[in-house]
N, C-alpha and C positions, 0 to 999 in steps of 0.2 A: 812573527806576530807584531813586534813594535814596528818594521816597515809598512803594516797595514795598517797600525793608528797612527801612523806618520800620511799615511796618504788619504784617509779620513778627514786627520782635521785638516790638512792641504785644501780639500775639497769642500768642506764646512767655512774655512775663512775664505776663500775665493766666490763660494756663494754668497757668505757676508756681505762682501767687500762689491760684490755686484749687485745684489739690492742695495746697497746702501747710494748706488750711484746711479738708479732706476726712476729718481725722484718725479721726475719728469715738468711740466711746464704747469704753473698752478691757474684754473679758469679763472681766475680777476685779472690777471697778468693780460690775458690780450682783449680786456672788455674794454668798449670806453667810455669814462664817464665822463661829467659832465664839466670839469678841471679840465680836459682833456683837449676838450669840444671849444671850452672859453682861449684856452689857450691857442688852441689851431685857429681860430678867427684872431684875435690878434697878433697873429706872425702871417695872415693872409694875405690877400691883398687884391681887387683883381682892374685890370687895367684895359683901355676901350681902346682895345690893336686887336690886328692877327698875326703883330710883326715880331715873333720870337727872340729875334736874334738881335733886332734893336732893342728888346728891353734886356736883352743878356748884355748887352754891349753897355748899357746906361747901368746897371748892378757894376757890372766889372771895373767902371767909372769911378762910382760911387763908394766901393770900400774900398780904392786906392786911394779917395780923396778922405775916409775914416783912418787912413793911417795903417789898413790890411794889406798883405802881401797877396798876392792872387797864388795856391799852392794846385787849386786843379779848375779846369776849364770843360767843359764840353759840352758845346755848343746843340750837338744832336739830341742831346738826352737834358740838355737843359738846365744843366747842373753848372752854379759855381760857390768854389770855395775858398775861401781866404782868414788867414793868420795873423797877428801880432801877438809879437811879444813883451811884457810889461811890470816895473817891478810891483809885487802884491804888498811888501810892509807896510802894518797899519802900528801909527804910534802907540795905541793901547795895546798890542801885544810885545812892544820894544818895551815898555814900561812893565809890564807882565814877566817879562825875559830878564829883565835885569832885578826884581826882586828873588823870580826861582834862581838867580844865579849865587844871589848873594843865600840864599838857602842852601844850594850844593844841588839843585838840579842841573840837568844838563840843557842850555838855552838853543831851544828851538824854535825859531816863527817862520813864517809865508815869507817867501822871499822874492822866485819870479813866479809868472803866471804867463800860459798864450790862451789868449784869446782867438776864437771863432768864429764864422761866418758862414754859414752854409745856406745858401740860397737854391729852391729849384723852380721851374715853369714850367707849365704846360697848359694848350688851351684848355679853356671853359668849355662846357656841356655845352655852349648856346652857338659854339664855333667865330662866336663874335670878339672875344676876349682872352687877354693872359691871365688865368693866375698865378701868381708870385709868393711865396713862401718863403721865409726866412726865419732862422733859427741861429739862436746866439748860446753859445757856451765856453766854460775857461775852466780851465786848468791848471791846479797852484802847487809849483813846490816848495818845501822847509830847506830851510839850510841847511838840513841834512841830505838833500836831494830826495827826498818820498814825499808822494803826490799825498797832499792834505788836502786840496778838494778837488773836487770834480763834477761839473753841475751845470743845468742849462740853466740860460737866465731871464729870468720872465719879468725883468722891469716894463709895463706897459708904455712908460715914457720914450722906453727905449726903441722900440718899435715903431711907437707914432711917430718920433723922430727918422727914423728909417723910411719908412715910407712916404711922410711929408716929400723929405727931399729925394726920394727915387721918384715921385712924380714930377717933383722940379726937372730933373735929370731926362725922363724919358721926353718930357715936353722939349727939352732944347735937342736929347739927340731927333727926335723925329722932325724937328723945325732944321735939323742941321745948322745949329748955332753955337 
């Protein structure tokens, strides 16, 4: 008898434990609105070529001259990726740090951070053009080494600066200058 309320509630928390893990994908989660939409136009871009591989070449240019490391490349599919690393200490949390310290907390801040660069292409519907997308995110750890953020970054400046000078960039690789 207890071997069979032993293999009951076996069977009662394993059900548990498997709805509880049934949750599934919530419908806002793949809607998109309209933050979404603002956002995908300003990391767009779209450029008056059919020449893929020169505007891949003018990207892979252009965040080696941001200071990125190039970590993946591929040309066919149009993808490029690239890395830096950088310190995140901001003096308002060193200030922060050193009052919990003298409290008896234990002083944690941001310490490095890599930064992101994911760029993809692919022609336009009109067959005439590249569009170009780019997305920027970082990654920061504490001096304890745990990731205290993690986030894309949607500075608009930050884009129109990017694309300013990718159009620089593609003009002189297509001029070959």
């Amino acid at each position: 008898m207890v071997r069979f309320g032993h293999r009951v509630t076996s069977i009662f928390l394993t059900a548990l434990l498997l709805s509880a893990c049934a949750t599934g994908i919530p419908k806002e989660a793949l809607q998109i609105t309209e933050r979404s939409m603002a956002e995908r136009q300003m990391q767009t871009r779209r450029f008056e070529t059919t020449d893929e591989k020169m505007i891949l070449s003018a990207v892979a240019g252009l965040l080696q001259d941001f200071g990125f490391n190039l970590d993946e490349s591929e040309t066919r599919l149009g993808v490029v990726v690239g890395s830096k690393d950088r310190d995140a200490t901001e003096t308002g949390q060193v200030v922060g740090m050193i009052i919990l310290s003298i409290l008896g907390a234990p002083p944690t801040i941001d310490d490095k951070q890599k930064l992101r660069a994911s760029v993809i292409t692919r022609p336009a519907e009109d067959g005439q053009n590249i569009a170009v997308r780019v997305t920027f995110q970082r990654i920061v750890w504490d001096t304890q080494r745990n990731v205290s953020k993690a986030e894309a970054l949607n500075n608009p400046e930050q884009y129109r600066e990017f694309f300013e000078k990718l159009s620089k960039a593609v003009f002189l690789e297509a001029h070959e200058i």
